[in-house]
GUZA-976866 format. One record per atom (N, C-alpha, C): residue in three letters; x, y, z; residue number from 0. Coordinates in pm, 1 decimal. Atoms other than C-alpha are relative to their C-alpha. Layout:
SITE, ALA, X, Y, Z, NUM
...
This chain:
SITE, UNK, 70.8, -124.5, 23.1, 0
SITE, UNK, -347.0, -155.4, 1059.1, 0
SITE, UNK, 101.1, 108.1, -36.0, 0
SITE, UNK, -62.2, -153.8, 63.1, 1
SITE, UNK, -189.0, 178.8, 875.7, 1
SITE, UNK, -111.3, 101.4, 0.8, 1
SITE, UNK, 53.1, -143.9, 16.1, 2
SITE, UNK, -278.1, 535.0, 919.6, 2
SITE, UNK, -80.2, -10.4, -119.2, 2
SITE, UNK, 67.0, -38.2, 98.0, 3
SITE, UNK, -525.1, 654.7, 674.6, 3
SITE, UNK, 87.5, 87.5, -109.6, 3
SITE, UNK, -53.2, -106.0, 86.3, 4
SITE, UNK, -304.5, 925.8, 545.2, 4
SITE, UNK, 137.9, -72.7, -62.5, 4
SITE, UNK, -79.3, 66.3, 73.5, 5
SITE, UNK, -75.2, 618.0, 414.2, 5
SITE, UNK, -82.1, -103.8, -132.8, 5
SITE, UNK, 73.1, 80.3, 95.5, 6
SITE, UNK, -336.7, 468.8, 182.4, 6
SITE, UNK, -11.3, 37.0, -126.7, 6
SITE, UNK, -40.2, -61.9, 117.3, 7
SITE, UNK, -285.7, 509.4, -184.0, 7
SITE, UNK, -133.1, -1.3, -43.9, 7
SITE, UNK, 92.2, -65.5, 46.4, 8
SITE, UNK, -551.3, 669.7, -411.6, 8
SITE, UNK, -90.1, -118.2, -51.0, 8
SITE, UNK, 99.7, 123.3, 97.7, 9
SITE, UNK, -881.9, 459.2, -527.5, 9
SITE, UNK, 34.9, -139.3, 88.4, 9
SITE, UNK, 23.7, 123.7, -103.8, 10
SITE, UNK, -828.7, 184.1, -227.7, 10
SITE, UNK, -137.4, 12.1, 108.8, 10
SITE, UNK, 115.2, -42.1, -73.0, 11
SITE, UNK, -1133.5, 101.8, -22.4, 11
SITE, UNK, 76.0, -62.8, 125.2, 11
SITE, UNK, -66.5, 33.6, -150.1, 12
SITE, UNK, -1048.6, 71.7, 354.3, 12
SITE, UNK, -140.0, -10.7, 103.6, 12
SITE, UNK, 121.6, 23.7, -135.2, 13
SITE, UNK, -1237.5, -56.1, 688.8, 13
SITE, UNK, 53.2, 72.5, 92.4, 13
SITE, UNK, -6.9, -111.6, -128.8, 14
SITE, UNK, -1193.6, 216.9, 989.4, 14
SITE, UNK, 9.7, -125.5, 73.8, 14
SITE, UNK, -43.2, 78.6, -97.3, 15
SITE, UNK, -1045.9, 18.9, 1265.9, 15
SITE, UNK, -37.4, 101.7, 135.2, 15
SITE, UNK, -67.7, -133.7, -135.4, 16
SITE, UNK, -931.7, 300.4, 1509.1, 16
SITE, UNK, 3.6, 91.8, 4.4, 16
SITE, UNK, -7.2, -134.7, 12.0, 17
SITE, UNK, -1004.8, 630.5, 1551.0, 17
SITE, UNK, 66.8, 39.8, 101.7, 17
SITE, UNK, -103.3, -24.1, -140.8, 18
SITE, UNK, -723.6, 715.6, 1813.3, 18
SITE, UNK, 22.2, 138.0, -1.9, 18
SITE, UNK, 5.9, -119.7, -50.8, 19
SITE, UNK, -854.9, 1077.3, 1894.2, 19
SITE, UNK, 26.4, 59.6, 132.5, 19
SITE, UNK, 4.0, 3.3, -113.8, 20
SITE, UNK, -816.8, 1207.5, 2218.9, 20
SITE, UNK, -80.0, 128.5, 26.6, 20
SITE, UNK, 83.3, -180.7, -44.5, 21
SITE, UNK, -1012.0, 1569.5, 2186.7, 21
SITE, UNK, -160.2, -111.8, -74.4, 21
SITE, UNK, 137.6, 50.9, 13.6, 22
SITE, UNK, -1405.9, 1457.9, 2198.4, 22
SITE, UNK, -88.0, 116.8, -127.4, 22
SITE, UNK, 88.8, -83.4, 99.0, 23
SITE, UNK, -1525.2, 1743.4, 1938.3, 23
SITE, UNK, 77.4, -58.6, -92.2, 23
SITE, UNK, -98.2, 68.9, 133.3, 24
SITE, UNK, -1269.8, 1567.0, 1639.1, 24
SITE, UNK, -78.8, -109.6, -15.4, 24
SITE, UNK, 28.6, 141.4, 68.9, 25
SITE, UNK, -1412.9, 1247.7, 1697.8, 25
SITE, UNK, -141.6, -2.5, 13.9, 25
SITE, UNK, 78.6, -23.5, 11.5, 26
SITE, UNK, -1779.3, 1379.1, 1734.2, 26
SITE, UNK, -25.6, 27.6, -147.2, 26
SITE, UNK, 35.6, -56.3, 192.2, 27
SITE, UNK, -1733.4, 1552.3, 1349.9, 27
SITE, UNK, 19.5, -120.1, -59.8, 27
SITE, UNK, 25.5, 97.1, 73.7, 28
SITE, UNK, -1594.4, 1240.3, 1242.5, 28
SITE, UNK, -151.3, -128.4, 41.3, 28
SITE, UNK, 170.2, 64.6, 41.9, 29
SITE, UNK, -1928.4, 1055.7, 1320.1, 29
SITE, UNK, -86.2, 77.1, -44.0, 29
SITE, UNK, 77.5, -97.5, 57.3, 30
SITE, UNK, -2110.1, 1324.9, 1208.8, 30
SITE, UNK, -2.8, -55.4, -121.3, 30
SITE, UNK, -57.8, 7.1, 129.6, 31
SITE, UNK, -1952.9, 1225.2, 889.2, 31
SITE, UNK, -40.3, -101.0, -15.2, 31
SITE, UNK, 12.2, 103.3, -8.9, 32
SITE, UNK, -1999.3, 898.5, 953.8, 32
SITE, UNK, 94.4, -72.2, -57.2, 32
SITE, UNK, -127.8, 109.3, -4.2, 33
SITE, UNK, -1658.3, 775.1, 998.5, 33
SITE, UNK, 59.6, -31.2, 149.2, 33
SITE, UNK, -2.8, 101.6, -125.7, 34
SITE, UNK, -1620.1, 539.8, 1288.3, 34
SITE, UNK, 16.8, -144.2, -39.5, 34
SITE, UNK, -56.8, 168.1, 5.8, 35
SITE, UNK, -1495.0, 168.4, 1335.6, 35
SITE, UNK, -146.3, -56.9, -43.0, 35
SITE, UNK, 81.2, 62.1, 101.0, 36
SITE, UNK, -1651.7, -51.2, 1076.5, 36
SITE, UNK, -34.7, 74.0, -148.1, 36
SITE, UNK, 2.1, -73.5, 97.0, 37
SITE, UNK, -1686.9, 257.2, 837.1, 37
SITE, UNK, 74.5, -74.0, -135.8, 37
SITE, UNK, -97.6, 29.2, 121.5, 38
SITE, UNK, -1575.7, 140.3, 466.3, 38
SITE, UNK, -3.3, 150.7, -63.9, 38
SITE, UNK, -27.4, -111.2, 134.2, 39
SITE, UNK, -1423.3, 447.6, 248.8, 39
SITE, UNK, 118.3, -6.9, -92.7, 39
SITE, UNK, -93.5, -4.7, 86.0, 40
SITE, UNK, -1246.4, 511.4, 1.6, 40
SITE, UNK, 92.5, 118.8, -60.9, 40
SITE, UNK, -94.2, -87.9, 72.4, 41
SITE, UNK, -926.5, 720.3, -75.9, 41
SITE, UNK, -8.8, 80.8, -106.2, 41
SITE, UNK, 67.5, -17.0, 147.6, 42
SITE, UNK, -1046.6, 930.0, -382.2, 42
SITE, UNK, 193.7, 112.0, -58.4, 42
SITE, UNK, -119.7, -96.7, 85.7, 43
SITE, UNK, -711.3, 1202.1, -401.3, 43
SITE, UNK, 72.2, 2.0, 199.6, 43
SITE, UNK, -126.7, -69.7, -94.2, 44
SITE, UNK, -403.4, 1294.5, -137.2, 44
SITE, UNK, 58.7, 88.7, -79.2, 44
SITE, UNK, -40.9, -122.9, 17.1, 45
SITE, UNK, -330.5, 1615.8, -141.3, 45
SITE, UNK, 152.0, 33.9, 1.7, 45
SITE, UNK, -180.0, 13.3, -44.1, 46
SITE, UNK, 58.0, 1704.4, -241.2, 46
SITE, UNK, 30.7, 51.5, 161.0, 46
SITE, UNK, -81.6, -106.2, -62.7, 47
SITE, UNK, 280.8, 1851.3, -1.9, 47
SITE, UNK, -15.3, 2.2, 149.0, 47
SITE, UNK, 34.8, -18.0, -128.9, 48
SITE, UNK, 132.5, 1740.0, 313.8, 48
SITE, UNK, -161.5, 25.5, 4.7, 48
SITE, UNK, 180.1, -76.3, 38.4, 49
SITE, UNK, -250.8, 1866.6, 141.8, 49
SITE, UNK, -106.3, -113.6, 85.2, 49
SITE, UNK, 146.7, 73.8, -56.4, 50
SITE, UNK, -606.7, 1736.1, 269.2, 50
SITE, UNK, 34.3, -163.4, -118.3, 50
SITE, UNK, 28.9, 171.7, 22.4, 51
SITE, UNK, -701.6, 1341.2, 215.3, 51
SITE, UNK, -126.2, 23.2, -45.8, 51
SITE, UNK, 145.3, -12.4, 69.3, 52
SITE, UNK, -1028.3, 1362.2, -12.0, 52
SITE, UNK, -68.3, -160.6, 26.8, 52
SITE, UNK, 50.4, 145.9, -42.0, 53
SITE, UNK, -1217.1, 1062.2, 94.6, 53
SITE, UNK, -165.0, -16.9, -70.2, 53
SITE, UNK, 134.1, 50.3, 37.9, 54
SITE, UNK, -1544.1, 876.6, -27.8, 54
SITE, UNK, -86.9, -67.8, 135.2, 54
SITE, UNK, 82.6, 90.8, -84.2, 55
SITE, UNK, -1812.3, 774.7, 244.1, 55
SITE, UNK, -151.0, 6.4, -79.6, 55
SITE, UNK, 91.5, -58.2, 38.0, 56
SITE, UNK, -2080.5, 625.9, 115.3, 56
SITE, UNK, -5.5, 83.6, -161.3, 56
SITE, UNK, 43.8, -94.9, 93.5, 57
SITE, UNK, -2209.1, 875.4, -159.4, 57
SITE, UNK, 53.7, 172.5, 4.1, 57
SITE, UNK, -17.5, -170.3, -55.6, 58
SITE, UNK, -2051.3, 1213.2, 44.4, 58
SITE, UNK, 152.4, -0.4, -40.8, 58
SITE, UNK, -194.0, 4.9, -17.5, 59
SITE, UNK, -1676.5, 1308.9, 12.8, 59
SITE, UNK, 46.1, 99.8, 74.8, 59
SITE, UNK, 35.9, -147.1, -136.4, 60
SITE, UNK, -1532.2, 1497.6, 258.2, 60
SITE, UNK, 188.0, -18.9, 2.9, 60
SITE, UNK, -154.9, 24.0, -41.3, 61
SITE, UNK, -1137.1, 1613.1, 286.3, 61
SITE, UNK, 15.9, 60.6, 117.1, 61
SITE, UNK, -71.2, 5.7, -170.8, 62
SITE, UNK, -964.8, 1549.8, 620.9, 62
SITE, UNK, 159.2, 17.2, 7.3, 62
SITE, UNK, -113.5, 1.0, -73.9, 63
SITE, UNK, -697.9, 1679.7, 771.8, 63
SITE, UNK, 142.7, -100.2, -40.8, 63
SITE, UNK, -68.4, 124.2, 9.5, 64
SITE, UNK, -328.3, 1484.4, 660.6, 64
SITE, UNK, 0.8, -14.2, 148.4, 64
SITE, UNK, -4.3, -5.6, -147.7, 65
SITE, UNK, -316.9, 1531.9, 1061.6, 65
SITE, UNK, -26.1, -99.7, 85.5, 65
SITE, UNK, 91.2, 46.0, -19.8, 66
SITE, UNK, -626.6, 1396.3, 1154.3, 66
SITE, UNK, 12.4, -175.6, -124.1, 66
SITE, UNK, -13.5, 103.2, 104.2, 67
SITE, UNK, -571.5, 1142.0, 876.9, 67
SITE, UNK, 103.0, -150.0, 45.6, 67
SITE, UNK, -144.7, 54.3, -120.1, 68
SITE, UNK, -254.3, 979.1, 1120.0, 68
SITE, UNK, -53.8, -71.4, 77.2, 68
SITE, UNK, 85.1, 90.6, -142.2, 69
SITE, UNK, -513.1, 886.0, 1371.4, 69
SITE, UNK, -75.5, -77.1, -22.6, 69
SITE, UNK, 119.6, 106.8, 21.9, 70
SITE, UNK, -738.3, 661.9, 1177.6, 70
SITE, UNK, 77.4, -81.1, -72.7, 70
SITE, UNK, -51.0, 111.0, 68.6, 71
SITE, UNK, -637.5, 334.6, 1131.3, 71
SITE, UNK, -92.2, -82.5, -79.9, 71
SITE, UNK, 62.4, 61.2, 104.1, 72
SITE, UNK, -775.0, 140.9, 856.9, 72
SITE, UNK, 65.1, -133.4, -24.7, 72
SITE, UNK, -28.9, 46.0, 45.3, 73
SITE, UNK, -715.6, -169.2, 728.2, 73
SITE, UNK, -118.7, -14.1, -166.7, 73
SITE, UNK, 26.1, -23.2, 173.2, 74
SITE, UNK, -781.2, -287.5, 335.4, 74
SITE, UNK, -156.9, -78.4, -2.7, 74
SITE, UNK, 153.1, 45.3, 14.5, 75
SITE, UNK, -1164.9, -372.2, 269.0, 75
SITE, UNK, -8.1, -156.2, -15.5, 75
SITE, UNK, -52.2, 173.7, 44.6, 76
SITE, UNK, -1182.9, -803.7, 244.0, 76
SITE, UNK, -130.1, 72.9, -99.1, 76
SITE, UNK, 95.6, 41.2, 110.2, 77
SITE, UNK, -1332.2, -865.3, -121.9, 77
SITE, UNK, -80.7, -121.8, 23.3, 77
């Protein structure tokens, strides 16, 4: 498993691990509906340290590079 905020652009990934420890972070991310089993996909990384633009689904939503550290992913099986 690798961080999210190491996944290169246009890869689809499976949410493994959301290794939050504050309960309102990992409330928004289900909100979002990203939680273990989630597939998304990488759409842009932001230079410089910038937001992670992500695909869930049909929604896109940029997260945190921060927050991005704590979700482990591995690579989608074809």
């Amino acid at each position: 498993m690798v961080p999210l905020s190491q996944i290169p652009n246009g890869h689809p990934v499976v949410v493994r691990t959301v290794a939050i420890a504050e309960a309102a972070q990992t409330r928004h991310l289900e909100a979002l509906g990203i939680m273990p089993g989630t597939v998304l996909v990488v759409e842009r990384a932001g230079p410089f340290g910038g937001a992670v633009m992500v695909r869930v689904g049909g929604a896109r939503y940029a997260l945190g590079r921060e927050l991005c550290h704590q979700i482990l992913v591995e690579p989608e099986a074809v």
